[in-house]
Backbone as CSV, one residue per row, in Angstrom:
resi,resn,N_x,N_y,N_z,CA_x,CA_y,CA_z,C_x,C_y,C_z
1,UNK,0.842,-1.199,0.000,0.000,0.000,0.000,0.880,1.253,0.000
2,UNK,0.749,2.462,-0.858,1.274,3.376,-1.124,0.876,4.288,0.476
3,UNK,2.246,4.654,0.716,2.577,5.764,2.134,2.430,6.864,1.652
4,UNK,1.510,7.652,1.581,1.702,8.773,0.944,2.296,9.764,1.843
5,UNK,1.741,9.553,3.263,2.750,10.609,4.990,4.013,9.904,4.339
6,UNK,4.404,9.222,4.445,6.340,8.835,4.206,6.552,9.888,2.838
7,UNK,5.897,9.703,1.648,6.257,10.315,0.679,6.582,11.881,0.771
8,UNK,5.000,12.818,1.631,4.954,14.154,1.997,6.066,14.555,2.741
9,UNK,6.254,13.496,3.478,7.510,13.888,4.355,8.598,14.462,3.640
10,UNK,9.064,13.028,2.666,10.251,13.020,2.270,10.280,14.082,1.252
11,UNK,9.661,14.490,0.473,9.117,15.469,-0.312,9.492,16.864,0.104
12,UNK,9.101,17.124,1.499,9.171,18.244,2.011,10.475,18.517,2.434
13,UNK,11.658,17.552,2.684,12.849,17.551,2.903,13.659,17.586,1.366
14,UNK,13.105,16.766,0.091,14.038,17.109,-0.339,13.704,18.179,-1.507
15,UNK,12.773,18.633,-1.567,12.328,19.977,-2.070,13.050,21.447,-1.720
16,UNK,13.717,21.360,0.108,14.516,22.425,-0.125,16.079,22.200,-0.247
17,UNK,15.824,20.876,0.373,17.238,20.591,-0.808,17.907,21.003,-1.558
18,UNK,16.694,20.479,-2.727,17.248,20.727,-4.243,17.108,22.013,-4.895
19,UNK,16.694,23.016,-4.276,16.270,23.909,-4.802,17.597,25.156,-3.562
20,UNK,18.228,24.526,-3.210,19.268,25.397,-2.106,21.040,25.075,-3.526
21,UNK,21.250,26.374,-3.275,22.474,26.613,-4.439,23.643,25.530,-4.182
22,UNK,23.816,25.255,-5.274,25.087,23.892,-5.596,25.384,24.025,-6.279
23,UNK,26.517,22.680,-7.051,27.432,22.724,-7.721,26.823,22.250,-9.251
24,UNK,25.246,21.604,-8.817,24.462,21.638,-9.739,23.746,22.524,-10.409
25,UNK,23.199,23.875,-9.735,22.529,25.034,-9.962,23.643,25.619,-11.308
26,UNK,24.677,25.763,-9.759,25.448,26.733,-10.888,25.993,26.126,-12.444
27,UNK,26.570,24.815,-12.403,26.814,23.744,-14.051,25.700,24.124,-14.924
28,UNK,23.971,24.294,-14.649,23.182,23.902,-15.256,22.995,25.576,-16.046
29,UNK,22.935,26.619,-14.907,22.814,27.789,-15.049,24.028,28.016,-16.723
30,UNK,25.253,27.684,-16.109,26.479,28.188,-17.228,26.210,27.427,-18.234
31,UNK,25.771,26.424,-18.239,25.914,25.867,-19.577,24.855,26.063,-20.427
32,UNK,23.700,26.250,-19.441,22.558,27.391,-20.523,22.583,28.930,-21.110
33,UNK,23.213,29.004,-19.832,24.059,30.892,-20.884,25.031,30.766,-21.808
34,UNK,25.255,29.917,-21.843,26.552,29.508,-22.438,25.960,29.041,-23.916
35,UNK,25.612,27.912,-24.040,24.992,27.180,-25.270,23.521,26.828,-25.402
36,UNK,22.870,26.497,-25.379,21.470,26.556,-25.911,20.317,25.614,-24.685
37,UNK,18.970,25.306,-25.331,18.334,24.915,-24.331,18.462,23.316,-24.167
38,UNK,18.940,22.633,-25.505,18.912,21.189,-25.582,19.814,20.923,-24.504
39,UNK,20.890,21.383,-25.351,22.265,20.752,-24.006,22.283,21.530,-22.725
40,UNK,21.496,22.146,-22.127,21.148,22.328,-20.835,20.715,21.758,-20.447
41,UNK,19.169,21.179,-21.162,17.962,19.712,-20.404,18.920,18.413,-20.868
42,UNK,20.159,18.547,-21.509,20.337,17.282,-21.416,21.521,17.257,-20.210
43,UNK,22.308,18.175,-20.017,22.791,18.180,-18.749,21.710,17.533,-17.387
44,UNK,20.612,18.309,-17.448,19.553,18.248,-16.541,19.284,16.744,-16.552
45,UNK,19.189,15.610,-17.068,18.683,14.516,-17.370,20.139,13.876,-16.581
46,UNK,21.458,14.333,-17.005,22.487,13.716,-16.103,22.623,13.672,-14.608
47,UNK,21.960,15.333,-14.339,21.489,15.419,-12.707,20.883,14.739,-12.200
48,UNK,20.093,14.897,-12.881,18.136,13.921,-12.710,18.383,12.306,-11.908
49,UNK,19.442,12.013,-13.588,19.856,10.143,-13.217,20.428,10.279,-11.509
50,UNK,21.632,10.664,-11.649,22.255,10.709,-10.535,21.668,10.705,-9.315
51,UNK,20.653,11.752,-9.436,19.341,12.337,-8.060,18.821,10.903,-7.598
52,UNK,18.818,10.111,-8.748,17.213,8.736,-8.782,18.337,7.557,-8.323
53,UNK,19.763,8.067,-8.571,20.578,6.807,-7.464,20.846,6.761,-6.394
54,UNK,20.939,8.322,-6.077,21.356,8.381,-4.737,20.131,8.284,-3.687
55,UNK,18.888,8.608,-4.274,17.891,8.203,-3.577,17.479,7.140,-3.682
56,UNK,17.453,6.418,-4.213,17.346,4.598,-4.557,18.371,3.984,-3.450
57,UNK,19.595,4.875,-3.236,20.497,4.108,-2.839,20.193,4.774,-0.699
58,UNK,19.967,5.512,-1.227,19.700,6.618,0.381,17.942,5.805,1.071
59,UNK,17.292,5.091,0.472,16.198,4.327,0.882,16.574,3.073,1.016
60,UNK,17.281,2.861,0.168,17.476,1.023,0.593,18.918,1.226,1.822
61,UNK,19.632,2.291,2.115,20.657,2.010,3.380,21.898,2.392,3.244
62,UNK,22.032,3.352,2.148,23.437,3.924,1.499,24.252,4.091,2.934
63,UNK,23.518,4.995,4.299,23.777,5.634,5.134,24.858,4.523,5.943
64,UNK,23.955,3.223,6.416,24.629,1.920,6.692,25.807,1.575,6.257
65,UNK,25.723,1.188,5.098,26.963,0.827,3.867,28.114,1.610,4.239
66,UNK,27.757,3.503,4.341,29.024,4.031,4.853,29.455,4.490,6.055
67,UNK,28.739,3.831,6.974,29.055,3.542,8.456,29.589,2.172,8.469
68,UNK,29.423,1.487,7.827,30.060,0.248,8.200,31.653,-0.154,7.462
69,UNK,31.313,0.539,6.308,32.809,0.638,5.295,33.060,1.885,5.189
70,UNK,33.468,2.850,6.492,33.817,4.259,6.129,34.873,4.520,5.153
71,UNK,35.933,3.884,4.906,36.608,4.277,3.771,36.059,4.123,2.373
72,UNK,34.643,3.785,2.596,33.896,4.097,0.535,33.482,5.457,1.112
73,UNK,33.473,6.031,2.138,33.166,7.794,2.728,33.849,8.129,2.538
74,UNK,35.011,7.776,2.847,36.850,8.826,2.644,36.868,8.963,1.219
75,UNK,36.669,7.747,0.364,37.055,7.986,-0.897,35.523,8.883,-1.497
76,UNK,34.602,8.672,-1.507,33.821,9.304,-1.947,34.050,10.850,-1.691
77,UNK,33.886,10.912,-0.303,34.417,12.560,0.277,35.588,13.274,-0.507
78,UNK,36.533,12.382,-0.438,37.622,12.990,-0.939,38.182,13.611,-2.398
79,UNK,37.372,12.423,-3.065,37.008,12.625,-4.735,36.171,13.431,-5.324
80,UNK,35.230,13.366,-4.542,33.991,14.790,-4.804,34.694,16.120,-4.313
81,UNK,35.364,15.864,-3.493,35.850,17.747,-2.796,36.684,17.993,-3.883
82,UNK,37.695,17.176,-4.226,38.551,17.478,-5.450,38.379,17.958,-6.559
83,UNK,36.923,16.723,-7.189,36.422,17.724,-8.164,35.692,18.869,-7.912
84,UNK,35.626,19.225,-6.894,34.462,20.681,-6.542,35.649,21.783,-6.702
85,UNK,36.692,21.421,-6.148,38.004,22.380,-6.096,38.272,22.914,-7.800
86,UNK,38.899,21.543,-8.392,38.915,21.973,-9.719,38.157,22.389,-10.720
87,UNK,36.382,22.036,-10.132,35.742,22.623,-10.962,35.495,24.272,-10.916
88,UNK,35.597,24.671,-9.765,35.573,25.830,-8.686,37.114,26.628,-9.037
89,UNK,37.782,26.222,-9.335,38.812,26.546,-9.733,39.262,27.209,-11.486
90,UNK,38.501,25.905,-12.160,38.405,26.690,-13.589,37.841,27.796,-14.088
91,UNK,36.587,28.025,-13.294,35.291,28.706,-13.380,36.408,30.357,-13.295
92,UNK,36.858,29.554,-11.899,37.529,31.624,-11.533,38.713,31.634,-12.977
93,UNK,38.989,30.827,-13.475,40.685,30.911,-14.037,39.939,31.490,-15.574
94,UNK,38.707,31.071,-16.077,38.195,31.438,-17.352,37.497,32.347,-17.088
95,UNK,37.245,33.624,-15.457,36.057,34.394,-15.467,36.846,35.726,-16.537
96,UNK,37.744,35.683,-16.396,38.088,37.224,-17.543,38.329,36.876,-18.713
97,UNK,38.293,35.856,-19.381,38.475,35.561,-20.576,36.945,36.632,-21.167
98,UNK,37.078,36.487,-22.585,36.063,37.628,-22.862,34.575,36.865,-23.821
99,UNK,33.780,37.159,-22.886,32.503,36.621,-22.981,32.309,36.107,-24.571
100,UNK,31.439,34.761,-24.279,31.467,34.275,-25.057,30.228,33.845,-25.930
101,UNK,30.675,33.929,-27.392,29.326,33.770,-28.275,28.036,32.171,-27.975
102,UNK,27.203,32.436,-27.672,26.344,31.218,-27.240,26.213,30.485,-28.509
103,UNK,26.324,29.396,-28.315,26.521,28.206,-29.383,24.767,27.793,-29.419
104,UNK,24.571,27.969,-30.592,23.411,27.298,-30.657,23.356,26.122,-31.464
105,UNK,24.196,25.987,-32.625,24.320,24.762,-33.273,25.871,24.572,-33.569
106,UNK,26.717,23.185,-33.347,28.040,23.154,-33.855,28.648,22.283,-32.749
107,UNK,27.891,23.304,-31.424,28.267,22.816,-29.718,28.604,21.612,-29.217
108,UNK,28.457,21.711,-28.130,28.575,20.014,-27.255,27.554,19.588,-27.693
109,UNK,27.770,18.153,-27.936,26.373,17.357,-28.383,25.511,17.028,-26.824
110,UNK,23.746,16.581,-27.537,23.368,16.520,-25.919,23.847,15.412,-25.262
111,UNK,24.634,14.199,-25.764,25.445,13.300,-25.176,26.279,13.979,-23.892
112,UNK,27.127,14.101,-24.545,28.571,15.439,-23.875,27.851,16.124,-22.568
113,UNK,26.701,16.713,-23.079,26.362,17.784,-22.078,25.840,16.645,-21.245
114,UNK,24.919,15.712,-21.689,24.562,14.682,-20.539,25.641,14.046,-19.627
115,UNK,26.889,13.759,-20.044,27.553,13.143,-19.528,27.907,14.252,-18.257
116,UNK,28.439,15.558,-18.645,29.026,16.386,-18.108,27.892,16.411,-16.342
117,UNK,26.509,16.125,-16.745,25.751,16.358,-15.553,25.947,15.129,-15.160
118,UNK,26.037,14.124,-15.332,26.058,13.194,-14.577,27.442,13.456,-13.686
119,UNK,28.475,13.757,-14.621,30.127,13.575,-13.579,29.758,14.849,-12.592
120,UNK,29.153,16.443,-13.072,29.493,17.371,-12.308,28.731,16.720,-10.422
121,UNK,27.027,15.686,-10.673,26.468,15.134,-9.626,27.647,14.440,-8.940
122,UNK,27.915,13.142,-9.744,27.835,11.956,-8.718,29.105,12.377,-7.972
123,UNK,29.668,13.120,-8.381,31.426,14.100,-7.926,30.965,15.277,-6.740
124,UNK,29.561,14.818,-6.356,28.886,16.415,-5.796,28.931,16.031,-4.193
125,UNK,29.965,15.869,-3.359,29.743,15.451,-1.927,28.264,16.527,-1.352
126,UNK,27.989,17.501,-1.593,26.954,18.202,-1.330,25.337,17.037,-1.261
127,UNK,25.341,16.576,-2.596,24.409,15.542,-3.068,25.037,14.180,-2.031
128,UNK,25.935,13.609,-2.027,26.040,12.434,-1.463,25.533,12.815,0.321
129,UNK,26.384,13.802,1.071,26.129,14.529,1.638,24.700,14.147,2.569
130,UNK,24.006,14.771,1.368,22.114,15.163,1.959,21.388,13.620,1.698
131,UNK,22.036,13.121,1.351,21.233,11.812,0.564,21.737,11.078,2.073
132,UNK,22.535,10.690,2.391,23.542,9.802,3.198,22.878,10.072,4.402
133,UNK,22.260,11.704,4.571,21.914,11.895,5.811,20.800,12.492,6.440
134,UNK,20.693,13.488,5.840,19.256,14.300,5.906,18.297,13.415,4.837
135,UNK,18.219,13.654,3.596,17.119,12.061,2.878,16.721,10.886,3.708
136,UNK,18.073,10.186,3.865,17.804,8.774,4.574,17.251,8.863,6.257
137,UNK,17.186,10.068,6.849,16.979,10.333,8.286,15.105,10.554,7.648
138,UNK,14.878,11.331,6.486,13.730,11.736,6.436,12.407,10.153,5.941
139,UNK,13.197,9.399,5.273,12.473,8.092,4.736,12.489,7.212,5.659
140,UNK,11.651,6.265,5.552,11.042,5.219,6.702,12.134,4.575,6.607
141,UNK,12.410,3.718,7.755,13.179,2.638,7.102,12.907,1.256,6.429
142,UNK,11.782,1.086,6.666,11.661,0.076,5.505,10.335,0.504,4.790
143,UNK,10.235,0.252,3.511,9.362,0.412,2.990,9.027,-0.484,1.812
144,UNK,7.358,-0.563,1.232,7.109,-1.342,0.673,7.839,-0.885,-1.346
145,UNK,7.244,-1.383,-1.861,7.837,-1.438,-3.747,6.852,-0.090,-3.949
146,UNK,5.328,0.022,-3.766,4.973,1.072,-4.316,5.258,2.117,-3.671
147,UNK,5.502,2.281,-2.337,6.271,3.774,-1.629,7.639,4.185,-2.106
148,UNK,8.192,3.015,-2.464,9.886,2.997,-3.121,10.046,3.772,-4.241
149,UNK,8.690,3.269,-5.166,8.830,3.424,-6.670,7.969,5.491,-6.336
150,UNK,6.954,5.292,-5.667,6.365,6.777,-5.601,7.647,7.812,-4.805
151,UNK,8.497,7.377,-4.088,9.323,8.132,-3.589,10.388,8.488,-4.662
152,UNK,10.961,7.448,-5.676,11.719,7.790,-6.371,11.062,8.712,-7.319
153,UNK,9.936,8.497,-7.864,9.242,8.751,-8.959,8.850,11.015,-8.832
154,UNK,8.996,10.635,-7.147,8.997,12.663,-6.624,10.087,12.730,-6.936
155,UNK,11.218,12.398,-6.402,12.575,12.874,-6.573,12.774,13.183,-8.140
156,UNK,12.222,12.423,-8.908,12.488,12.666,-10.419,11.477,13.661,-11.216
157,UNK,10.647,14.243,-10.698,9.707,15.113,-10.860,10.168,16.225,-10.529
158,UNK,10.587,16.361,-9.297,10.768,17.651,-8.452,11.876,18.261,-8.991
159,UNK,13.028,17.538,-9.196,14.889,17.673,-9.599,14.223,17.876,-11.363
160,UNK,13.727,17.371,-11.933,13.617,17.956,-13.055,12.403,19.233,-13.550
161,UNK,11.783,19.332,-12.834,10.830,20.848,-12.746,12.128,21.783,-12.256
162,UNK,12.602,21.765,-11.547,13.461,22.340,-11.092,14.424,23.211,-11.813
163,UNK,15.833,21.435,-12.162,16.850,21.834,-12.697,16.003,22.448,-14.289
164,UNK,15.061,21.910,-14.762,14.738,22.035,-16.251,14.483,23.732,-16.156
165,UNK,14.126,24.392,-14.865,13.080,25.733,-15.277,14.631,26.415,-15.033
166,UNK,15.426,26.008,-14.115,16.815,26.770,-13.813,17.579,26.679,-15.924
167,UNK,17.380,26.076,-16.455,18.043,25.575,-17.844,16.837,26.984,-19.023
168,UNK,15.885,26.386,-18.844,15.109,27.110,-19.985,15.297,28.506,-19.403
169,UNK,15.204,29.232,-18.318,15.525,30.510,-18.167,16.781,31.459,-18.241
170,UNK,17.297,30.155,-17.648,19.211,30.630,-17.964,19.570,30.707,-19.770
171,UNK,18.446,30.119,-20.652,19.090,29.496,-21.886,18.260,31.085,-22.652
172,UNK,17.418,31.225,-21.600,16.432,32.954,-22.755,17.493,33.872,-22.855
173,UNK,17.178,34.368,-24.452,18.039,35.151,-24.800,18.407,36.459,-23.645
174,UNK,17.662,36.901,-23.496,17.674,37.902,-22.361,18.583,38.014,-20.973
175,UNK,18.340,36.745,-20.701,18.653,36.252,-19.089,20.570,35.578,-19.584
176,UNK,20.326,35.219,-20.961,21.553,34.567,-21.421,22.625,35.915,-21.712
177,UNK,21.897,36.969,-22.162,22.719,38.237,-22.439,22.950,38.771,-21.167
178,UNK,22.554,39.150,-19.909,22.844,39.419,-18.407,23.689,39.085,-18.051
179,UNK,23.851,37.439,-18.333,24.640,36.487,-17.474,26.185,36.918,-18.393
180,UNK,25.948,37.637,-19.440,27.082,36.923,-20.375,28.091,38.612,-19.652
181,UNK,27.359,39.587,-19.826,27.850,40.603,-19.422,27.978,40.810,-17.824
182,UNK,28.041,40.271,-16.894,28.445,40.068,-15.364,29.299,38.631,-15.546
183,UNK,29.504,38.134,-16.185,29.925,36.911,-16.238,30.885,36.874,-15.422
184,UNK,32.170,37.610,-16.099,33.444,37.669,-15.037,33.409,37.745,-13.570
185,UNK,32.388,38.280,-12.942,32.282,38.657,-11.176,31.176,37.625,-11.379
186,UNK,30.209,37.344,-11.619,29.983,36.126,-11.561,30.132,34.839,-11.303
187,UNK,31.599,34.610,-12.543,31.950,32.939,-12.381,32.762,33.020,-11.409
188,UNK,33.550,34.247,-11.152,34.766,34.052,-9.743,33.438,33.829,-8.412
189,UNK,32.674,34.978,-8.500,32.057,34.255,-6.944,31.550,32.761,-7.054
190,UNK,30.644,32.651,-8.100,30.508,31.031,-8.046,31.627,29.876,-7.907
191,UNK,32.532,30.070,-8.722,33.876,29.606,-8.321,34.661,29.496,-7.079
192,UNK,34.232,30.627,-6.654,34.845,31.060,-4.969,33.897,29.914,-4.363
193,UNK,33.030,30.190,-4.317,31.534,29.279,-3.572,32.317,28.052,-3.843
194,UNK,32.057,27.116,-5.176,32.196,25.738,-5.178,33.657,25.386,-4.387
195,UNK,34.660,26.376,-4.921,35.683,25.899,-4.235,35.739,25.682,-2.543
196,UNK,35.161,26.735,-1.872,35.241,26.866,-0.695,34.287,25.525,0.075
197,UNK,33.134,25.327,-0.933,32.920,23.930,-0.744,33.463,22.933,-0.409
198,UNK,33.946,22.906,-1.618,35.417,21.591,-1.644,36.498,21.386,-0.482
199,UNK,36.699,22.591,-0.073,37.726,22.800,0.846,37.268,22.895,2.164
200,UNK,35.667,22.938,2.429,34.981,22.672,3.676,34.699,20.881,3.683
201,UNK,34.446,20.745,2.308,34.059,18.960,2.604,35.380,18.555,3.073
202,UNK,36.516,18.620,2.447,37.982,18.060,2.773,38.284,17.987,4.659
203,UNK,38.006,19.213,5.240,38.486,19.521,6.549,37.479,19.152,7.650
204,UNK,36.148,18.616,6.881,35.034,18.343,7.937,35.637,16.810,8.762
């Protein structure tokens, strides 16, 4: 029988979640000012996947798994802060380069851009993070196949209303011309942000 209180719950936890600034916001944001609306929603679809494992994996006991084998935590922790550093790092190193023409056809294919969301997630200790602890604190602990499948089935609704409306607005010409002209103080603070991330997950 479908839980729908377990679902509202969990819903209500990871709704501000996903909608609180990351390393996902900001990837999805640049690469829609950047190049067009396809390869933004197909970035978005790489998030999306990622979102529907870690919550698949954050309901059936991810939390367990890395209490009991903390070094798949060290390495996970450690690999995600790294890439947050270097991604956080490029962002500031290309913010003065001089703004750039939005690709609408020629670009990353939506493969590429898909892939790119999947590595910028599953590399996202932020995401492993909330899943590992706040998610799995918010879901029952056991639950039946149709609460499983309706719990995953929000997470994949919510993360793509979401990341998709963050993509189609970032990708309008308008909002794409803003971004392109602040860009430089822009990508350094975002850059500053992810990095300082990285360098808070490392020392926690």
């Amino acid at each position: 029988m479908l839980d729908v209180h377990a679902i509202a719950v969990v819903f209500s936890v990871y709704a501000i979640g996903v909608i609180s600034p990351g390393p996902n916001f900001v990837a999805v944001a640049h690469k829609a000012a950047s190049t067009n609306t396809r390869d933004a929603l197909a970035m978005v679809a790489g998030i999306v996947l990622v979102n529907l494992f870690w919550a698949s994996c954050s309901i059936l006991g991810v939390g367990i798994v890395f209490a009991t084998f903390p070094w798949i935590a060290l390495i996970v922790k450690v690999t995600g802060a790294g890439y947050l550093i270097w991604f956080g790092a490029r962002l500031i190193a290309k913010a003065g380069a001089a703004p750039i023409k939005r690709v609408r056809e020629g670009g990353p294919t939506a493969w590429q851009s898909f892939r790119a969301g999947l590595a910028t997630n599953i590399a996202n200790p932020k995401s492993m993070a909330f899943y590992a602890a706040v998610f799995a604190a918010a879901a029952p602990r056991h639950v039946n196949a149709p609460t499983f499948i309706g719990m995953v089935a929000m997470v994949a609704l919510v993360a793509t209303l979401w990341y998709g409306l963050v993509a189609v607005l970032f990708a309008t010409p308008s909002v794409a011309a803003r971004y392109q002209r602040g860009k430089a103080w822009m990508d350094r603070l975002c850059g500053a942000f992810i990095v300082a991330l990285g360098i808070r997950q490392l020392v926690r």
